[in-house]
Backbone atoms as SQL, in Angstrom:
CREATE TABLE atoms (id INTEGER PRIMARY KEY, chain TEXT, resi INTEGER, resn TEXT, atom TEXT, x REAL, y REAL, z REAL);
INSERT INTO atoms VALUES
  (1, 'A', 1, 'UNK', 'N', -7.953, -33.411, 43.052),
  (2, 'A', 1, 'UNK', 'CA', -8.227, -32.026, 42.724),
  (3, 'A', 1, 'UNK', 'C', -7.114, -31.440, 41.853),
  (4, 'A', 2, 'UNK', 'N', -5.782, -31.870, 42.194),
  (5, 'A', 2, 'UNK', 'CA', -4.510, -31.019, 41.953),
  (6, 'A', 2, 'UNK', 'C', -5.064, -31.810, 39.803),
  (7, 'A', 3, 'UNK', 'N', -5.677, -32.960, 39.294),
  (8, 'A', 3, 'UNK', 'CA', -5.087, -34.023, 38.459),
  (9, 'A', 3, 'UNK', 'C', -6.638, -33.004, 37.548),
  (10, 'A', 4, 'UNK', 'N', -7.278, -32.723, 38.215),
  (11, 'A', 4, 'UNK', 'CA', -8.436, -31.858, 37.700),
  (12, 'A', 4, 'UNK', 'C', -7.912, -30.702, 37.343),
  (13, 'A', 5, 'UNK', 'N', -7.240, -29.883, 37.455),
  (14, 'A', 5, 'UNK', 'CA', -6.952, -28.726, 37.821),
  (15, 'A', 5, 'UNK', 'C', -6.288, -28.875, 36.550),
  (16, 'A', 6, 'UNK', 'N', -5.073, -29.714, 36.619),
  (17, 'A', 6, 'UNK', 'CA', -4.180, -29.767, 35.163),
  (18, 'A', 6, 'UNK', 'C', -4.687, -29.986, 34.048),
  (19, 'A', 7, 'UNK', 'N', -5.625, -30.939, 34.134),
  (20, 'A', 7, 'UNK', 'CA', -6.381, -31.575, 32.897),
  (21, 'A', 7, 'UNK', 'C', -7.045, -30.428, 32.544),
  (22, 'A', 8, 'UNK', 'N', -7.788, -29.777, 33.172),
  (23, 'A', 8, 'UNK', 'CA', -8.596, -28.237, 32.800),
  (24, 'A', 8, 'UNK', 'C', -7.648, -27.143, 32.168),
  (25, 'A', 9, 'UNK', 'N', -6.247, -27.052, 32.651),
  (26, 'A', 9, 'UNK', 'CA', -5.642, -26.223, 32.035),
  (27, 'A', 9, 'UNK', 'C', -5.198, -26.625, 31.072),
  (28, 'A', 10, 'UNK', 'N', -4.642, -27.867, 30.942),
  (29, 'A', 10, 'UNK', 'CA', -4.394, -28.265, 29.679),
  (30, 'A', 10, 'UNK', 'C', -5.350, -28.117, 28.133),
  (31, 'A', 11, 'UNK', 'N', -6.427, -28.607, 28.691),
  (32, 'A', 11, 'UNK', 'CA', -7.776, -28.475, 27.790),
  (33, 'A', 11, 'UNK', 'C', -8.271, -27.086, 27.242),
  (34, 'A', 12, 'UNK', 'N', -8.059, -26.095, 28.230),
  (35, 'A', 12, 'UNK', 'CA', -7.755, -24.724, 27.928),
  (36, 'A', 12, 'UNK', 'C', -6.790, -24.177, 27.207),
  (37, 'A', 13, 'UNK', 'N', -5.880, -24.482, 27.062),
  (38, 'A', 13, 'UNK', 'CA', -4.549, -24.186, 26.083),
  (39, 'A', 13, 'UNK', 'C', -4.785, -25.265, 25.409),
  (40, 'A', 14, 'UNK', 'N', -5.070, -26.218, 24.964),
  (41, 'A', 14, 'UNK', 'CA', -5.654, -26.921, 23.446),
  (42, 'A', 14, 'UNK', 'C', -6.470, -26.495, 22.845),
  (43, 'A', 15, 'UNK', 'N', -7.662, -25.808, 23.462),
  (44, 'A', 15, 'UNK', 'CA', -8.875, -25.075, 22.955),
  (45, 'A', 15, 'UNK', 'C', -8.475, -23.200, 22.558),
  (46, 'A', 16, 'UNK', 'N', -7.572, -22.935, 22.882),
  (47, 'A', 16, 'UNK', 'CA', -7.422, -21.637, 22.221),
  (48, 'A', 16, 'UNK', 'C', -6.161, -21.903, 21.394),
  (49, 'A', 17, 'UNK', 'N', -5.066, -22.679, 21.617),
  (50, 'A', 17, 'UNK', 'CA', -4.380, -22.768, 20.595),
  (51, 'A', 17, 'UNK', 'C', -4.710, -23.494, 18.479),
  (52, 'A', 18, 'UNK', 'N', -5.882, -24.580, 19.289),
  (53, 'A', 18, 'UNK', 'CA', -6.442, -25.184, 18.212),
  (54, 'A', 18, 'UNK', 'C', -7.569, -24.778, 17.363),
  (55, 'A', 19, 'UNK', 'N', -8.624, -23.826, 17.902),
  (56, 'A', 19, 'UNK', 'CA', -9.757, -23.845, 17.223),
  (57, 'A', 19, 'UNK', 'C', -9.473, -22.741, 16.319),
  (58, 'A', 20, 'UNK', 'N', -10.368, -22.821, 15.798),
  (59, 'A', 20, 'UNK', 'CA', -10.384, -21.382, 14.460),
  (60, 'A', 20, 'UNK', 'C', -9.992, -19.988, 14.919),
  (61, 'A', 21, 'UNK', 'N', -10.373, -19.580, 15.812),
  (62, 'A', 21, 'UNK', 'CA', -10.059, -18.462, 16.353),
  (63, 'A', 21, 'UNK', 'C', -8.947, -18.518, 17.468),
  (64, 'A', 22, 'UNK', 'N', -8.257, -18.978, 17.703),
  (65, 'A', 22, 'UNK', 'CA', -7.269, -19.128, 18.875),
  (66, 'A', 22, 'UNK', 'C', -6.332, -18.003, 18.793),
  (67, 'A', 23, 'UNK', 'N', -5.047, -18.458, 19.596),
  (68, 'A', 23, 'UNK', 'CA', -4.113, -17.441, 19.476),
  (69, 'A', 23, 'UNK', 'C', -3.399, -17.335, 18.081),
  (70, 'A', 24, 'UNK', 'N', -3.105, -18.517, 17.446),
  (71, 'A', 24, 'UNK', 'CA', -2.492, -18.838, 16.465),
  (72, 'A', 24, 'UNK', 'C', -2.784, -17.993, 15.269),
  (73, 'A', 25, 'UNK', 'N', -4.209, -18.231, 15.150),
  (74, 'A', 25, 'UNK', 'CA', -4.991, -17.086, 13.729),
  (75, 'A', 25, 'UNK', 'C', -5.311, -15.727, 14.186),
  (76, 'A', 26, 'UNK', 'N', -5.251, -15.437, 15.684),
  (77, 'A', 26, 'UNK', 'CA', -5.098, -13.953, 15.972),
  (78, 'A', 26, 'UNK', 'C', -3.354, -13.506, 15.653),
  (79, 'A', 27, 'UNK', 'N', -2.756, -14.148, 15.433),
  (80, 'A', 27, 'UNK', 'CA', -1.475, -13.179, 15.135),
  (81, 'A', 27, 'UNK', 'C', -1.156, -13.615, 13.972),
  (82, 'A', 28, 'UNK', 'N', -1.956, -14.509, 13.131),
  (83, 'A', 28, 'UNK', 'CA', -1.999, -14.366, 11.669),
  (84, 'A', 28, 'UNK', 'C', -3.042, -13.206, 11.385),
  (85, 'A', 29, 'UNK', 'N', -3.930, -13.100, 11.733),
  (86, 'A', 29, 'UNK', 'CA', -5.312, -12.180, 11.360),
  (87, 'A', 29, 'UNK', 'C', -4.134, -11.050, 11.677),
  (88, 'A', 30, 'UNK', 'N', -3.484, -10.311, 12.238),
  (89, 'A', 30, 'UNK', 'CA', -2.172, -9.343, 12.951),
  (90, 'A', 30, 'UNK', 'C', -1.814, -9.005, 11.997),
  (91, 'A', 31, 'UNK', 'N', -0.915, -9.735, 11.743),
  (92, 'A', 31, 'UNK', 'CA', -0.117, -9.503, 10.583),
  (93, 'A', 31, 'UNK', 'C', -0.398, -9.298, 9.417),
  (94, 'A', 32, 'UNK', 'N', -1.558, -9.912, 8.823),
  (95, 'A', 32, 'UNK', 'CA', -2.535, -9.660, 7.663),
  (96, 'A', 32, 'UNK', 'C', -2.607, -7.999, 7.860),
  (97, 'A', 33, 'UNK', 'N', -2.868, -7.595, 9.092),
  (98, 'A', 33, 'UNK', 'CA', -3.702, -6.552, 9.161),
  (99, 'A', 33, 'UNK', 'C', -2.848, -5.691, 8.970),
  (100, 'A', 34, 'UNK', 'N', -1.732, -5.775, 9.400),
  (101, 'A', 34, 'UNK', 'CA', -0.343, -4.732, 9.454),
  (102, 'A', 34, 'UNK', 'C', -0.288, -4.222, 8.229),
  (103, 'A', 35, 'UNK', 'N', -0.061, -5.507, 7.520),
  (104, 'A', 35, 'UNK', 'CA', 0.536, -5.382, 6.235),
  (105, 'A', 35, 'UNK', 'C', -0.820, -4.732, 5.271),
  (106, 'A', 36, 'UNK', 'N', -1.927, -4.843, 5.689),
  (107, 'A', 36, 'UNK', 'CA', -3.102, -4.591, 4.811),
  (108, 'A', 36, 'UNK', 'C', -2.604, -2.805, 5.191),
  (109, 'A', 37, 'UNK', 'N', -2.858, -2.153, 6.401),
  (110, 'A', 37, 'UNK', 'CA', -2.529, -0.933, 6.818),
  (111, 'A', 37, 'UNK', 'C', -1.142, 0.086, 6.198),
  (112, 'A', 38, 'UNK', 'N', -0.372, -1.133, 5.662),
  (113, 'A', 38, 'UNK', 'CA', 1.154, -0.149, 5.421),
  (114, 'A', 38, 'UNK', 'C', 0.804, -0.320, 3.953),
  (115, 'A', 39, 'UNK', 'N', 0.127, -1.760, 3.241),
  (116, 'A', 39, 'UNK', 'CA', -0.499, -1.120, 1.884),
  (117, 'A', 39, 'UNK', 'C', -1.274, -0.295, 1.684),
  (118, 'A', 40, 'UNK', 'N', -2.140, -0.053, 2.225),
  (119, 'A', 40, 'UNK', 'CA', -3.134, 1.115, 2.460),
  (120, 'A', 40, 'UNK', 'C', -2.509, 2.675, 2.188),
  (121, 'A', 41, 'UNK', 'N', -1.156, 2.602, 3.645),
  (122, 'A', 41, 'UNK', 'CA', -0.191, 4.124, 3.215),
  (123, 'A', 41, 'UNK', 'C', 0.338, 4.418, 2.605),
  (124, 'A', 42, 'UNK', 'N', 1.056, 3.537, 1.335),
  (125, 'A', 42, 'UNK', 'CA', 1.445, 3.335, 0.200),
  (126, 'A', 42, 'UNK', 'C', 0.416, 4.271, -0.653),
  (127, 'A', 43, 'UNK', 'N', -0.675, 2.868, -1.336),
  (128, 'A', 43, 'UNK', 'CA', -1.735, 3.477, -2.037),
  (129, 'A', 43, 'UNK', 'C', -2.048, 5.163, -1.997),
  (130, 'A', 44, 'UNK', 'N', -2.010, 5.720, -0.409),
  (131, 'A', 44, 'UNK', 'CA', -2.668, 6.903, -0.450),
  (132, 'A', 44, 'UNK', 'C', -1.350, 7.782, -0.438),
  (133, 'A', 45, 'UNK', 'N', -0.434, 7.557, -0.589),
  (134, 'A', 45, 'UNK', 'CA', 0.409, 8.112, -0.615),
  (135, 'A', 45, 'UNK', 'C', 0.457, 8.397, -2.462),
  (136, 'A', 46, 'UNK', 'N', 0.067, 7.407, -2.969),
  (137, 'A', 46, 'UNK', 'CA', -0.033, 7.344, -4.137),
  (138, 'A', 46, 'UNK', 'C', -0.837, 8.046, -4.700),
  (139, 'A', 47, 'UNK', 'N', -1.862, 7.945, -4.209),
  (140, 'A', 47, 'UNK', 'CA', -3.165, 9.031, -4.706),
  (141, 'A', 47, 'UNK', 'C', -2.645, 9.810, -4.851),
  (142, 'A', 48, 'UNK', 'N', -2.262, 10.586, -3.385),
  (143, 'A', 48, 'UNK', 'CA', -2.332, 11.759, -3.853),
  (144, 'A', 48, 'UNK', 'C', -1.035, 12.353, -4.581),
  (145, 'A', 49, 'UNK', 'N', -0.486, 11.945, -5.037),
  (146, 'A', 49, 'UNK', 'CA', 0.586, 12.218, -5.898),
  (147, 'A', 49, 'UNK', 'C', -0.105, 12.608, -7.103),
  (148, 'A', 50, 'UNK', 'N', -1.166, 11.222, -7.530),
  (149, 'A', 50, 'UNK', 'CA', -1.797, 11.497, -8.671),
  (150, 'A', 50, 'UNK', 'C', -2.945, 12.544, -8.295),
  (151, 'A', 51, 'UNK', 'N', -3.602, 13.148, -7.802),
  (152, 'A', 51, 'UNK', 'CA', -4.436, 14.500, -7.445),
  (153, 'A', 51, 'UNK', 'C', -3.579, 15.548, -7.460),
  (154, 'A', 52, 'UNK', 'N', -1.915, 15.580, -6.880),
  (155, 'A', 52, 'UNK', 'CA', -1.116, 16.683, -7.442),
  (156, 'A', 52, 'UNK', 'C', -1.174, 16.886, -9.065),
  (157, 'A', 53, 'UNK', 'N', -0.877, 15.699, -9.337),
  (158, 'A', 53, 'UNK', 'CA', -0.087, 15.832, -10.233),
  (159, 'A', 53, 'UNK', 'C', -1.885, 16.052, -11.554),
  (160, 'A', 54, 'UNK', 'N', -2.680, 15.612, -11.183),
  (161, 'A', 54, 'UNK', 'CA', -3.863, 15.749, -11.720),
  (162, 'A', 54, 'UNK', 'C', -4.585, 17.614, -11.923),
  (163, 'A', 55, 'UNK', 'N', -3.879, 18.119, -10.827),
  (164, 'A', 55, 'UNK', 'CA', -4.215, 19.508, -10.531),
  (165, 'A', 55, 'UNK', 'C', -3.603, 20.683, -11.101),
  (166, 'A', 56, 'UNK', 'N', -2.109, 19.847, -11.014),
  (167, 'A', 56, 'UNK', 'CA', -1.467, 20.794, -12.181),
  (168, 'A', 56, 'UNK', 'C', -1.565, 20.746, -13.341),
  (169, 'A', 57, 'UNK', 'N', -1.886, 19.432, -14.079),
  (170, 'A', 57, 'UNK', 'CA', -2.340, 19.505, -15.781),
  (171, 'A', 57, 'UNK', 'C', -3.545, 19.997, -15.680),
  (172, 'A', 58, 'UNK', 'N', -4.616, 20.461, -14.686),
  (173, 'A', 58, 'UNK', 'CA', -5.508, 21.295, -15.262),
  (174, 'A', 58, 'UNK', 'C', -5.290, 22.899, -14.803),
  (175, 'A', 59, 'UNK', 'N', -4.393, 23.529, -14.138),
  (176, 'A', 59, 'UNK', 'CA', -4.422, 24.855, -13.830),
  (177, 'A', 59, 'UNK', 'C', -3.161, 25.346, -14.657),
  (178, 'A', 60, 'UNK', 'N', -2.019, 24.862, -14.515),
  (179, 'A', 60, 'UNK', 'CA', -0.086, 25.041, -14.194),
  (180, 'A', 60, 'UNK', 'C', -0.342, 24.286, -16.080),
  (181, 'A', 61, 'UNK', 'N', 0.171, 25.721, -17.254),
  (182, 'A', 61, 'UNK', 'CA', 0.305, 25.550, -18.233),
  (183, 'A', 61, 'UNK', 'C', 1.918, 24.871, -18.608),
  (184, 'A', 62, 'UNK', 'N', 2.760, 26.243, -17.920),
  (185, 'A', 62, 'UNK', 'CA', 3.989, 25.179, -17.925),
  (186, 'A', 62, 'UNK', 'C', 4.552, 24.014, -17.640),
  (187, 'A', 63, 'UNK', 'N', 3.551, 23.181, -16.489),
  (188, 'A', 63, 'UNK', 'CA', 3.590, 21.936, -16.162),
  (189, 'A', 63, 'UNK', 'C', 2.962, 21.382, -17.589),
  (190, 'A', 64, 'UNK', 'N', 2.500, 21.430, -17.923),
  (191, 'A', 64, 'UNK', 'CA', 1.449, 20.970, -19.108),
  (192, 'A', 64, 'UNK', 'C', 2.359, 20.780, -20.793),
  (193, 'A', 65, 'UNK', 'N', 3.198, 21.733, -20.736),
  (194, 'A', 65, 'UNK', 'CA', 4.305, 22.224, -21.601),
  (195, 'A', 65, 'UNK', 'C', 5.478, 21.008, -21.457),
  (196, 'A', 66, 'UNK', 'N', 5.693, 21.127, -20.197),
  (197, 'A', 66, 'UNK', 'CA', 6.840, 19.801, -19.315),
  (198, 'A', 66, 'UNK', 'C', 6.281, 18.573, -20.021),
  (199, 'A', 67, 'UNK', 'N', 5.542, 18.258, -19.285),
  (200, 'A', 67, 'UNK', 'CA', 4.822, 16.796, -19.995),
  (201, 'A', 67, 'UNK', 'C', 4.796, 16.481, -21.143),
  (202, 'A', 68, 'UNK', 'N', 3.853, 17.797, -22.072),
  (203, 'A', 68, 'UNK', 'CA', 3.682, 17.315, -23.089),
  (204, 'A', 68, 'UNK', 'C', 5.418, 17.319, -23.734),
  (205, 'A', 69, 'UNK', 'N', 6.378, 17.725, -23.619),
  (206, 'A', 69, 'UNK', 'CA', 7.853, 17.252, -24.255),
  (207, 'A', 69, 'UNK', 'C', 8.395, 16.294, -24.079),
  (208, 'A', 70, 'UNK', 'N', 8.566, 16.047, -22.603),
  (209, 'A', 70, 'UNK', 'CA', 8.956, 14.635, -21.802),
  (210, 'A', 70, 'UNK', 'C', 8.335, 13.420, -22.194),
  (211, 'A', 71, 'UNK', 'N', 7.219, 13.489, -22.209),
  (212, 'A', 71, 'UNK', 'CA', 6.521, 11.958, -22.050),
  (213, 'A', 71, 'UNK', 'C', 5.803, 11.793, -23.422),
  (214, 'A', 72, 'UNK', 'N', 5.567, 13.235, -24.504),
  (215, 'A', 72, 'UNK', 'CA', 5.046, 12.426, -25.698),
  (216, 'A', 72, 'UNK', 'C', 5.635, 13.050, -26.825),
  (217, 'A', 73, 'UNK', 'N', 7.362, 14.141, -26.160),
  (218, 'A', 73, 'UNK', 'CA', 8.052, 14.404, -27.635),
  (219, 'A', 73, 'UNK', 'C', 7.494, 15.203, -28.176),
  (220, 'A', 74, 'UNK', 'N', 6.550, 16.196, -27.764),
  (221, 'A', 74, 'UNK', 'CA', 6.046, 16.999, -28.255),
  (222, 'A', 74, 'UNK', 'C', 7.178, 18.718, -29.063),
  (223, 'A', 75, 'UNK', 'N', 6.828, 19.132, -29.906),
  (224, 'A', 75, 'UNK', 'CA', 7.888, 20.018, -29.975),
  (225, 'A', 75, 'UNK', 'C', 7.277, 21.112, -30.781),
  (226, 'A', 76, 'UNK', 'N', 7.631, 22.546, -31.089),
  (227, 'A', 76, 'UNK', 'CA', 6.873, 23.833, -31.804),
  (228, 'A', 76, 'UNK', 'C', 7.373, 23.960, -33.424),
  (229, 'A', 77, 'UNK', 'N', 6.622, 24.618, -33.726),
  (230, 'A', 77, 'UNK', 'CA', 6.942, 24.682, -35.574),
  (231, 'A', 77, 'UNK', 'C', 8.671, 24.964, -35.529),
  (232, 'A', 78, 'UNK', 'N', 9.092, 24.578, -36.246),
  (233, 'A', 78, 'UNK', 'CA', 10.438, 24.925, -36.706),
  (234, 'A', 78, 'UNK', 'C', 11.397, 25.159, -35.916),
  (235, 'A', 79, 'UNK', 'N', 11.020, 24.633, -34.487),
  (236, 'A', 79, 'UNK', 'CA', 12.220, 23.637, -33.475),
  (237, 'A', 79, 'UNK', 'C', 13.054, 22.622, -34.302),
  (238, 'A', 80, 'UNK', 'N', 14.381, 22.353, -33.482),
  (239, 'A', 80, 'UNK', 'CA', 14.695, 21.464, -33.827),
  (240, 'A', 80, 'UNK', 'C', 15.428, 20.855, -32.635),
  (241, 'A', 81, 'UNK', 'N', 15.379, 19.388, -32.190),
  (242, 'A', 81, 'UNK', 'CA', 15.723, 18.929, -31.834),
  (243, 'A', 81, 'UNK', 'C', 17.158, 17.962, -31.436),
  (244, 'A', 82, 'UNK', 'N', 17.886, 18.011, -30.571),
  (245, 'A', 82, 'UNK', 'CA', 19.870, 18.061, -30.772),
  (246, 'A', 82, 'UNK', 'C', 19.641, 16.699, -29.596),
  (247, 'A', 83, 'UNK', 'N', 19.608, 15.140, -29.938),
  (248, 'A', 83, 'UNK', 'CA', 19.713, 14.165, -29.104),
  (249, 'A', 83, 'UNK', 'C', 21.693, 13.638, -29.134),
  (250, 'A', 84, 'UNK', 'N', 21.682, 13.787, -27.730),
  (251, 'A', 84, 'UNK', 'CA', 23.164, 12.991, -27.546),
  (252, 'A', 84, 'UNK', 'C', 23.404, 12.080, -26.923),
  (253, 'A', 85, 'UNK', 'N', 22.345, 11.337, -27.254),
  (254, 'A', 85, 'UNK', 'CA', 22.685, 9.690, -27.310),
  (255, 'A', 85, 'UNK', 'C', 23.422, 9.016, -28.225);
């Protein structure tokens, strides 16, 4: 009984450590998942940066003013520009 008993447990911890689904690919499937979840808070963290930042180029003129100098050099008639680089 005692030689039954072992062999069964043994066979039981071969069968969840080995098959497709065991313990092994549940704390890989885990970790996948973690990491899928903290990319996820990233991303939306990201969004909405871009929905801020999407909201003010259509309402917020002086935001609009910002940008357009910063990022495409934009400048008014008979400005002139003083770089000290």
């Amino acid at each position: 009984m005692n030689n039954f008993f072992l062999s069964g447990l043994i066979c039981i911890t071969f069968y969840l450590f080995i098959k497709d689904d065991g313990i092994i690919d549940y704390y890989r499937g885990k970790e996948s998942y973690q990491e899928l979840v903290i990319e996820k808070n990233q991303l939306n963290k990201e969004l909405q940066a871009i929905k801020d930042e999407n909201r003010l180029l259509k309402n917020n003129k002086h935001y609009i003013e910002k940008v357009a100098r910063e990022e495409y050099f934009y400048i008014f008639p008979n400005e002139i520009i003083i770089s000290l680089e």
